[in-house]
C-alpha positions as CSV (number, residue, x, y, z in Angstrom):
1,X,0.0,0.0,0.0
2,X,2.6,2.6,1.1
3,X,4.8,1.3,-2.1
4,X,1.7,2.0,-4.6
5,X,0.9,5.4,-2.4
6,X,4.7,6.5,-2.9
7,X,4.6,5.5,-6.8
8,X,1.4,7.8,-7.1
9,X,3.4,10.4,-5.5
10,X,6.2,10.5,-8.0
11,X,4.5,9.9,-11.0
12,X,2.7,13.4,-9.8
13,X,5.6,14.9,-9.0
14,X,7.4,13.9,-12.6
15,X,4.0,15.3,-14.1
16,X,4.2,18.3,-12.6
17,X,8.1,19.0,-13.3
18,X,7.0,18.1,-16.9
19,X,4.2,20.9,-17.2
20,X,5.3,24.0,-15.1
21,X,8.0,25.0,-17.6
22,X,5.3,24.3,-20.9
23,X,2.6,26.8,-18.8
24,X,5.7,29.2,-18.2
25,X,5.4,32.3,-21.4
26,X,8.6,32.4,-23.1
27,X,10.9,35.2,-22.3
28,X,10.4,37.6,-24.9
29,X,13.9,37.7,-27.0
30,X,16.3,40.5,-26.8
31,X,15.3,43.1,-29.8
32,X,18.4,42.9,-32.4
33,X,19.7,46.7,-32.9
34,X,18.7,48.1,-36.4
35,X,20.0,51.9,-36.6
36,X,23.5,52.8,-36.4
37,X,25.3,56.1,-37.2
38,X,28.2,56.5,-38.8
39,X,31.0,57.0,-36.3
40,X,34.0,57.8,-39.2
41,X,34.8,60.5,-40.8
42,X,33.7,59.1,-44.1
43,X,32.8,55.6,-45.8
44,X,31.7,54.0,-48.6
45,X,29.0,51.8,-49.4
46,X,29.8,49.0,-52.0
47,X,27.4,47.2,-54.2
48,X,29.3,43.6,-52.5
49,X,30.8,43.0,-49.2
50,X,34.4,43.6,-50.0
51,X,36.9,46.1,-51.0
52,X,36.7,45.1,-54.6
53,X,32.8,46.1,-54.8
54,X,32.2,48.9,-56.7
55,X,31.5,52.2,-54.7
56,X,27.7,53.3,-54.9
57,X,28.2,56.0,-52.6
58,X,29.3,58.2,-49.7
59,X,28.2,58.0,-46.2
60,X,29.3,61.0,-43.8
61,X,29.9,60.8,-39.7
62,X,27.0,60.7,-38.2
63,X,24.8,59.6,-41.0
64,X,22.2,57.0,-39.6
65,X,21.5,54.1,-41.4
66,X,19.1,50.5,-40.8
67,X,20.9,47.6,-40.6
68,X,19.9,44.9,-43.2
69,X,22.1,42.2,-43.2
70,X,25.9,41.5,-42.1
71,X,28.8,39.1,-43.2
72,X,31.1,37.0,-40.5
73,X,33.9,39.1,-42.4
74,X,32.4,42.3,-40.9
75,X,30.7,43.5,-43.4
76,X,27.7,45.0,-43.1
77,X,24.8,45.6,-45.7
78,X,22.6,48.8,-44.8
79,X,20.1,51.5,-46.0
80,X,21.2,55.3,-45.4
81,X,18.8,57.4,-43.9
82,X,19.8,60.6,-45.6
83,X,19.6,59.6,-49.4
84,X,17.8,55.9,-49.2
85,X,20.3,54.1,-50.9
86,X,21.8,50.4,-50.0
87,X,24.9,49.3,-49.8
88,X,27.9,47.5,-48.0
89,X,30.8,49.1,-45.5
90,X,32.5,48.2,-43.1
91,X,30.3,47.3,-39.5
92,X,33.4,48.6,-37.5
93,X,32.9,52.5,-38.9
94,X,29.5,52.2,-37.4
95,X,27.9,52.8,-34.0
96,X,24.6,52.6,-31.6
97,X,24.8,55.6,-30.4
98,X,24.1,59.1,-32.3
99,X,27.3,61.5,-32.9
100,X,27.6,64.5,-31.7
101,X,28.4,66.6,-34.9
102,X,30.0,70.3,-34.4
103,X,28.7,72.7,-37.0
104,X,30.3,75.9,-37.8
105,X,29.7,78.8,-40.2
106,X,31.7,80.7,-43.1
107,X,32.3,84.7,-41.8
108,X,33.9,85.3,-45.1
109,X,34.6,84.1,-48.8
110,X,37.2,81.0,-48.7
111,X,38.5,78.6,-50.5
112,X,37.9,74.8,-49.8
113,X,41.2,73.6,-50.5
114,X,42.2,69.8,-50.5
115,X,44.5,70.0,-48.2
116,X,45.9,72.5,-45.4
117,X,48.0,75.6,-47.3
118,X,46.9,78.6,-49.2
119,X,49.2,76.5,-51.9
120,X,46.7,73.7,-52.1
121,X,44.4,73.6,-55.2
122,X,40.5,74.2,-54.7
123,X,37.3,72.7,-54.5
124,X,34.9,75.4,-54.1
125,X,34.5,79.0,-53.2
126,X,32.9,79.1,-49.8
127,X,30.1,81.8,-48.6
128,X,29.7,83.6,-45.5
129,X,27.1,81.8,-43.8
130,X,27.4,78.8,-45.6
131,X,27.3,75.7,-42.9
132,X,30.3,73.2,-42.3
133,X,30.5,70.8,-39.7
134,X,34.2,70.7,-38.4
135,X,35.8,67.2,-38.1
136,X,39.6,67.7,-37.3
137,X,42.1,70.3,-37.1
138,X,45.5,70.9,-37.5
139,X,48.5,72.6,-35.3
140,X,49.0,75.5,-38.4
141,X,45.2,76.7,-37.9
142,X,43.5,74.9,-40.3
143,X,40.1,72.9,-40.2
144,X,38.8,69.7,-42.2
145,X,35.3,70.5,-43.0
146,X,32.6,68.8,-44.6
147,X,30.4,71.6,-46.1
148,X,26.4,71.1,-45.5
149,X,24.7,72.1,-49.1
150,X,27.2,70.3,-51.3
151,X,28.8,67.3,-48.8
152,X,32.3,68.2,-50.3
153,X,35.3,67.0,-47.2
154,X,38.5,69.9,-47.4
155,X,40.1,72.6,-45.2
156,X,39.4,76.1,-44.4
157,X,41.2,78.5,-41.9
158,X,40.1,78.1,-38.7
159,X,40.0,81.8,-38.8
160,X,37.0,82.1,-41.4
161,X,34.7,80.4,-39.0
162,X,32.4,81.1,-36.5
163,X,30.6,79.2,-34.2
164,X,27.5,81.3,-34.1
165,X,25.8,83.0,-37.5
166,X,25.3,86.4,-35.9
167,X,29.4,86.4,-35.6
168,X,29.6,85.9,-39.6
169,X,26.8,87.9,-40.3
170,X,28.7,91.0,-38.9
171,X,31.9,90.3,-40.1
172,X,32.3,92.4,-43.5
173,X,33.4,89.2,-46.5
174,X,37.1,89.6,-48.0
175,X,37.1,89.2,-51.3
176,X,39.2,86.8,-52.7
177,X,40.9,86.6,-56.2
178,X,43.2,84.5,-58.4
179,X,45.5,85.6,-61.4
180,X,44.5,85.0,-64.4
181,X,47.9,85.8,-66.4
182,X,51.4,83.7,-66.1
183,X,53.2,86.4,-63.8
184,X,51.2,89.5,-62.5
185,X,54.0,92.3,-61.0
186,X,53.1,93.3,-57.3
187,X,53.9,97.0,-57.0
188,X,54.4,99.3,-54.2
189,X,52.4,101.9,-55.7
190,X,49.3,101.9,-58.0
191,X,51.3,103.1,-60.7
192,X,53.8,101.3,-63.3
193,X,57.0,103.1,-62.3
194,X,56.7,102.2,-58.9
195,X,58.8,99.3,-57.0
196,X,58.0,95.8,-57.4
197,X,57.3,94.4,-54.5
198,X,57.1,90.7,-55.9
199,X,56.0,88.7,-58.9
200,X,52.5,86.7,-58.2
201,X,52.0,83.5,-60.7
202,X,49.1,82.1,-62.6
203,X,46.2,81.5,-59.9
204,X,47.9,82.8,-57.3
205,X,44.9,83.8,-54.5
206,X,44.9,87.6,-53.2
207,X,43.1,89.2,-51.0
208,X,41.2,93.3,-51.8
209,X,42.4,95.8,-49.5
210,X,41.5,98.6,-51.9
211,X,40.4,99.6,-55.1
212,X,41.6,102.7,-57.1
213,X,39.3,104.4,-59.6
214,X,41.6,104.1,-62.1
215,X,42.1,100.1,-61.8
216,X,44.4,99.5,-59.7
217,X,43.7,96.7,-56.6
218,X,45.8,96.8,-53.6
219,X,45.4,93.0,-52.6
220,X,47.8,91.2,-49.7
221,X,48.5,88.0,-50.7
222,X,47.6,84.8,-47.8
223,X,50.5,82.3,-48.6
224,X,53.4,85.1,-48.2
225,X,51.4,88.4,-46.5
226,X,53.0,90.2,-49.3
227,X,51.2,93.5,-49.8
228,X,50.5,95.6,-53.0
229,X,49.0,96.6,-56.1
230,X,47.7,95.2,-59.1
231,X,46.1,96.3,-62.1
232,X,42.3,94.7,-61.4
233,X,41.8,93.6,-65.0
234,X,44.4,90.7,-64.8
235,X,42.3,89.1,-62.0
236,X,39.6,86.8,-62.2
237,X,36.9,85.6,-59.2
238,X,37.7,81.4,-60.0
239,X,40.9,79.9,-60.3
240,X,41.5,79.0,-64.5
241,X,42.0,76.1,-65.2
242,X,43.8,77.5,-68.4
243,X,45.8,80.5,-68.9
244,X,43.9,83.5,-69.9
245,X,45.0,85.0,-73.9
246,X,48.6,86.6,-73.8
247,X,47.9,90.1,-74.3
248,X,48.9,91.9,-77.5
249,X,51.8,93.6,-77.8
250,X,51.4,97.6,-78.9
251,X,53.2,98.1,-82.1
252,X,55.6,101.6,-81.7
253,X,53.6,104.6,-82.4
254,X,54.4,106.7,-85.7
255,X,56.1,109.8,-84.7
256,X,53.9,112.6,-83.6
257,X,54.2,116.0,-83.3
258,X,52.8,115.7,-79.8
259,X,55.3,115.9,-76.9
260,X,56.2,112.2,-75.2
261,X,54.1,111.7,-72.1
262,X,55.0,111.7,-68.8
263,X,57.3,108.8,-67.6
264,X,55.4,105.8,-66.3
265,X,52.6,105.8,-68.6
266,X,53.6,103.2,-70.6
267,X,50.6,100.0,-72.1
268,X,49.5,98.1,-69.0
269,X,50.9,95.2,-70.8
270,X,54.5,95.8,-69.7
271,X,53.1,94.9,-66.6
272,X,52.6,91.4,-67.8
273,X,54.5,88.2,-68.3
């Protein structure tokens, strides 16, 4: 009896160990992260999980994106918020967490240069108030930008920024220009006899200090701070990409009856090389 009573009793008890977990809900499962932000300076998404895919485009740090798929190699196949379009990069350049992105604004016209120098060639002319968000900097006062409106990465002086847009709505722009001719003579004086301070070369940048009504521009030039004047029609508001026409040279006049003019008066072209 107390043998059949103890078999009842663990047949129950096996029951019951059997059903309690069945009758327990499932835990619900730990959601799987799907939006990441782009923690690099820049990336690119590939059309196949590898360097050798071909590049469909450009994400920027802090660009989210949805995560859609991911390779044991690391790479990661994902949707950018900002344009829509798909892609693979890298999952190591991205991140959970949003970035903190530091925007500044243009005070004055400036060059976006591809790298840090008044030397380096440029990308764009910059605006004041135009929007850049400021990713690194350099001991010589230069910033890596990327620029908001057209998403172009270079370097601008840290001193053409501001961090608030009253400060470069206030400040009055420097206009910047480029030489459009193979040597342009920097002179003392706006006039031809006067010393040359140096000669400038083909796309050189200045800067306007001053205009003279009869066409001369006192500019400084950034890369040297040379200082001086230049005849205004020899400077253009791009950089060429070609050299402008060599100007004609004045054949001698035919004698005259007139008296010689003054010395220094000479055809502007002299001042040309």
């Amino acid at each position: 009896m107390r043998a059949g009573m103890l078999f009842r009793l663990l047949l129950l008890a096996a029951v019951t160990f059997i059903l309690v977990p069945a009758c327990t809900p499932p835990r619900p499962a730990t959601p799987e992260i799907s939006t990441y932000y782009m923690a690099s300076v820049i990336g690119y998404l590939r059309d196949s999980p590898g360097y050798d895919g071909l590049l469909l485009g450009q994400l920027y740090k802090g660009d989210q994106v949805e995560k859609l798929d991911r390779k044991e190699t690391g790479w990661w196949r994902v949707r950018s918020a900002r344009t829509g379009q798909t892609g693979w990069i890298q999952g190591e350049l991205l991140g959970p967490d949003p970035v903190a992105l530091v925007h500044f604004y243009i005070t004055r016209t400036v060059a976006l240069r591809e790298c840090a120098g008044e030397a380096c060639p440029s990308l764009q002319l910059l605006y004041r108030g135009d929007q850049v968000q400021k990713l690194e900097e350099n001991e010589g006062g230069w910033w890596r930008v990327l620029v908001e409106r057209s998403r172009t990465l270079g370097w601008v002086p840290a001193a053409a920024t501001a961090d608030r847009l009253e400060e470069a709505a206030v400040k009055p722009p420097q206009p910047y220009y480029y030489v459009g001719v193979k040597a342009l003579r920097l002179r003392r004086q706006p006039a031809l006899a006067a010393e040359v301070v140096k000669t400038l070369g083909f796309n050189d940048q200045v800067e306007e200090l001053e205009i003279n009504p009869s066409g001369w521009v006192k500019v400084r030039q950034p890369a040297t701070g040379a200082v001086g004047w230049v005849m205004g029609r020899y400077l253009e508001a791009l950089p060429l990409k070609a050299l402008r026409p060599a100007p004609r040279q004045k054949k001698p006049a035919a004698p005259q009856s007139e008296p010689p003019g003054p010395k220094g008066t000479e055809p502007p072209e002299l001042d040309v090389m």
